[in-house]
Structure formats: C-alpha cells, structure tokens
N, C-alpha and C positions, 0 to 999 in steps of 0.2 A: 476487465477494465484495468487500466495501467496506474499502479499506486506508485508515488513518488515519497520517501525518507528522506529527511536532511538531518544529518548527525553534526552536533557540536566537532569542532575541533577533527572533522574529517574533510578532507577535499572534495570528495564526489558523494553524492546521493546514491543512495540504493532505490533502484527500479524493478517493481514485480506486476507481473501477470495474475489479479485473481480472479479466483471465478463465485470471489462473492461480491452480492450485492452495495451500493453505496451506502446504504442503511445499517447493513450490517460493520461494513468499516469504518463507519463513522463511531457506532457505537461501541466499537474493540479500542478507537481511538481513544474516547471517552473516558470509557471505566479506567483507561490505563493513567491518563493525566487525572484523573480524580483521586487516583493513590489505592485505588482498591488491588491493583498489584503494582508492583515495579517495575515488570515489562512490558512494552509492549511486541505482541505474537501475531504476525502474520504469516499466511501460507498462500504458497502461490500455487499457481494451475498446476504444476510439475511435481507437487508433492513436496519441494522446498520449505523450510521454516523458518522467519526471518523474527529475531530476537533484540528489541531495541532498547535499553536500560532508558526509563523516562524520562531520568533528569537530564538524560546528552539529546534527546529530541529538539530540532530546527523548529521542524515542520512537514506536515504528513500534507499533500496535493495528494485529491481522490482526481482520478478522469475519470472521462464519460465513458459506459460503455462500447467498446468500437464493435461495430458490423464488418465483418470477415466479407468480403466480397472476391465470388467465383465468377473465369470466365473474363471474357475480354468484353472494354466497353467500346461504344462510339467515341471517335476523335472527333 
C-alpha cells in the first residue's frame, strides 16, 4: 500500500511502497506521536528505511491496498 509523509518545512512529501498492513501503520504512526520514541520508522517493500523526527510530522495518508493487475483488459 502507498504511505504518504508530509514533513514540516519541506516542499514535497515522501511516498513509500509497504508491504505492511494499515493496522500495523497506523499503529507505528501512534506509538511514535504518543512520544514513546522520537521517530517515526518506516520501511518500504525495497528494504528502504524512512526516519521521520515527530515533531516535523505534517501528516501520514495510509492508501488502500492496490491489486497488481496482469494481462490485458476489455476496452
């Protein structure tokens, strides 16, 4: 699913690919604005680690997860 970052004081969001659940990034979302750590830590499908200090957090948009579709459709 496609997670969107908005960083204070940055021009463009950061967009990743993970392959975890919405439940589960909701709740990495969580612990991190609740102060239980400083950053928040996400990882994308690629093995990438995305490190965001919580006080410059915008705003996190979860997507829905996209179905990969093979093959040619009907026009």
């Amino acid at each position: 699913m496609e997670v969107k970052i908005g960083v204070q004081h940055a021009p463009r969001e950061i967009v990743l690919e993970s392959g975890q659940s919405v439940e589960e990034v909701e709740g990495i979302v969580a612990e991190a604005l609740a102060g239980k750590t400083g950053l928040l830590s996400l990882q994308d499908e690629n093995g990438r680690k995305v490190l965001v200090p919580t006080d410059r957090l915008a705003y996190v948009e979860i997507g829905e997860p996209t179905v990969r579709k093979v093959g040619f459709g009907a026009l």
